[in-house]
C-alpha positions in Angstrom: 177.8 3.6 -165.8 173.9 3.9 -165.8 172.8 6.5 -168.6 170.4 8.8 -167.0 169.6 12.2 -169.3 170.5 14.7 -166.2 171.1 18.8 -165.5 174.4 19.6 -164.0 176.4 22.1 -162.6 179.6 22.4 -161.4 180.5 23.6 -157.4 182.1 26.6 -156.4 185.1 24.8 -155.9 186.8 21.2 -156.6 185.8 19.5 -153.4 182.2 21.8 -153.0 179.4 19.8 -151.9 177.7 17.9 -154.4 173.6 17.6 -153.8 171.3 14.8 -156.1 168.0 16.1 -156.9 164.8 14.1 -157.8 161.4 15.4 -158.9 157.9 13.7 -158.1 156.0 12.4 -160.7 155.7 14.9 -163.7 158.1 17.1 -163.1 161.8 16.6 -164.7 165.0 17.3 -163.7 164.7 21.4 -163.7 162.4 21.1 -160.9 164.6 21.7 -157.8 167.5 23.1 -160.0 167.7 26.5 -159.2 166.1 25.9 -156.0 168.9 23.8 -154.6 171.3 26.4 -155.8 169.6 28.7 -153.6 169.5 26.2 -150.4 173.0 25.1 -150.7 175.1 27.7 -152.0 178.0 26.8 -153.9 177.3 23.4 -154.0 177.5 20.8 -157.3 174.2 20.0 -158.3 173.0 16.7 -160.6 169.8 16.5 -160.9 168.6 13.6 -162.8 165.4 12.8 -165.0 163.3 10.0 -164.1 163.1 7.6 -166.3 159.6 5.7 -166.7 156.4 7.1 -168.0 153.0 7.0 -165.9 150.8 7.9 -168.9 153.6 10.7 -169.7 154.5 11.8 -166.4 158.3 10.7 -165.6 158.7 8.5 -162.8 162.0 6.6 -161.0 160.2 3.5 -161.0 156.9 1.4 -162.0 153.9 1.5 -160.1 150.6 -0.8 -160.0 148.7 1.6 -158.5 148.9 4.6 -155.8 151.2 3.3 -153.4 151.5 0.3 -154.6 155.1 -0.4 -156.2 156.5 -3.0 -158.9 159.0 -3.9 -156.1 161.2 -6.0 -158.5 161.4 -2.5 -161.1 162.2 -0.9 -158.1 164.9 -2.9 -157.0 166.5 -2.9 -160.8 165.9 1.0 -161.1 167.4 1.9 -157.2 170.8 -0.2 -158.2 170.9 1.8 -161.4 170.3 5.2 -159.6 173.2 4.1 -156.9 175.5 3.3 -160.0 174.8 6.4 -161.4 174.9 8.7 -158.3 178.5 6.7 -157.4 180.0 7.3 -160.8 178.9 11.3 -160.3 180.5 11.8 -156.8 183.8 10.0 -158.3 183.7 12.4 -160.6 183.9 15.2 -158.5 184.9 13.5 -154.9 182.9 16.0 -153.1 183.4 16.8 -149.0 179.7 16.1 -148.7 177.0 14.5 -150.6 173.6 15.4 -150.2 170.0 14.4 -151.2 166.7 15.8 -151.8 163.8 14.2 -153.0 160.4 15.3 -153.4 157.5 12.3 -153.7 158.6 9.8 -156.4 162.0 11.5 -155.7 162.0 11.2 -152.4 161.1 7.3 -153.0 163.9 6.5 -154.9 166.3 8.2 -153.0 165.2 6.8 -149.7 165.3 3.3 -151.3 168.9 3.7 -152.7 169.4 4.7 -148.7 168.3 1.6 -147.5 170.5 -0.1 -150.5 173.7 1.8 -149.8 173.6 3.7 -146.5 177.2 4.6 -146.9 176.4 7.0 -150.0 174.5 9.9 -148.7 175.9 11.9 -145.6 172.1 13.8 -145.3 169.1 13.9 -146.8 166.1 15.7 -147.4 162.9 13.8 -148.2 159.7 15.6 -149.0 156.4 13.3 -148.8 157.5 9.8 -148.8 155.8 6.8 -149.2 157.7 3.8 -148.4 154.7 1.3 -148.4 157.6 -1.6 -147.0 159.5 -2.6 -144.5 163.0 -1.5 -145.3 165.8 -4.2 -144.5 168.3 -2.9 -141.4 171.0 -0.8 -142.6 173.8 1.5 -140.5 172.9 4.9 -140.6 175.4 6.2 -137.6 176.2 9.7 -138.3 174.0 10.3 -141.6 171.3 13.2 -141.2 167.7 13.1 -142.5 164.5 15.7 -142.4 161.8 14.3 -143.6 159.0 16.8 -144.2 155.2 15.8 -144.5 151.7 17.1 -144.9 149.4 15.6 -141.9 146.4 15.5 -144.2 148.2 14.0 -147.4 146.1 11.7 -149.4 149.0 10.2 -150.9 151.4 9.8 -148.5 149.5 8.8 -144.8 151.2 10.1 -141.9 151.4 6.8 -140.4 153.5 6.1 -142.9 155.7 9.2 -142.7 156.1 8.3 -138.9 157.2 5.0 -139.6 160.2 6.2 -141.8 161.2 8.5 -139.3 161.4 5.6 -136.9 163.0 3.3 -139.4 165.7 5.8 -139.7 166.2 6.4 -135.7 166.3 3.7 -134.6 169.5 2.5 -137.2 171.6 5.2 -135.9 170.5 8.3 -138.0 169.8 12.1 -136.8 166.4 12.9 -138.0 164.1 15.9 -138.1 160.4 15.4 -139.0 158.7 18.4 -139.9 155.0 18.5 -140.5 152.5 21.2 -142.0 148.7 21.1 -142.1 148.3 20.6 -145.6 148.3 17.6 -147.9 151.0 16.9 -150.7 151.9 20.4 -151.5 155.0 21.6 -151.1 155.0 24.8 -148.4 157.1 27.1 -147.6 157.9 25.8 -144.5 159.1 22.7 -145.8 161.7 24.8 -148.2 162.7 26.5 -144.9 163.5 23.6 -143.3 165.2 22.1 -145.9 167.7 25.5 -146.3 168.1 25.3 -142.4 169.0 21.4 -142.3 171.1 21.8 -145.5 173.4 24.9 -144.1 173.8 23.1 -141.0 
């Protein structure tokens, strides 16, 4: 099992939902904690700490420079993530597993997507940047909201666009939900995210 220092906490019953949380770059793994227990009632939550250090901000995965990824640390790091995320919902054998991901978060959880599209039934992805084309992958059945500032320097919404269509066109359901702002987190993302989670 990949070792990943992580916050837990157990679901309101044996076979409650079980939802993976990853931060963007400086935060840790008490980022979304209390949040997600707030969008998804009752659920199991794991929410694990990335890894890598950007100058002391923890990361999933190495970077040359903004937006442009180690690809091969990436690879390594996503199949360690999957291990880890597998070996967690054996542990509990959940009814459904969810995602959310904000920024670096919402990187490496939409890369172990592509990896393993069997994993996650939905998914919430908050300013991604997937700066390649992802290989084809069966997503019949699996939900995704992506949510995206139009004027975020980090994350272009060309880009965001062109995730969304990765993930219609192989089979998934997928919201795409937009606010005016940049990289920031708004409050209509979060309400998105509680109304796409409950569903």
């Amino acid at each position: 099992m990949s070792a990943y220092h992580a916050r837990r906490a157990e679901g309101a019953t044996a076979d409650a939902p079980l939802i993976f949380l990853f931060h963007g770059t400086g935060g840790d793994e008490n980022q979304f904690f209390d949040l997600a227990g707030e969008l998804v009632p009752g659920a199991a939550r794991v929410a694990p700490r990335g890894d890598v250090s950007e100058g002391g901000a923890l990361r999933y995965f190495r970077r040359t420079g903004e937006g442009v990824y180690d690809m091969a640390d990436l690879g390594q790091r996503t199949t360690a993530m999957a291990e880890f995320v597998r070996s967690e919902i054996a542990a509990r054998k959940p009814r459904l597993v969810l995602g959310l991901g904000y920024s670096n978060g919402a990187n490496i959880l939409a890369s172990m997507q592509f990896a393993a599209p069997d994993v996650f039934d939905a998914t919430v992805l908050m300013h991604p940047l997937i700066p390649f084309a992802p290989k084809p992958g069966d997503f019949a059945g699996r939900k995704v909201l992506i949510t995206a500032g139009q004027r975020d320097p980090i994350a272009p919404a060309q880009a965001t666009q062109a995730l969304a269509d990765y993930f219609n066109t192989h089979g998934a359901s997928v919201d795409l939900v937009w606010h005016p702002g940049g990289h920031e987190i708004r409050r209509e993302e979060l309400l998105a995210a509680q109304n796409f989670l409950s569903r």
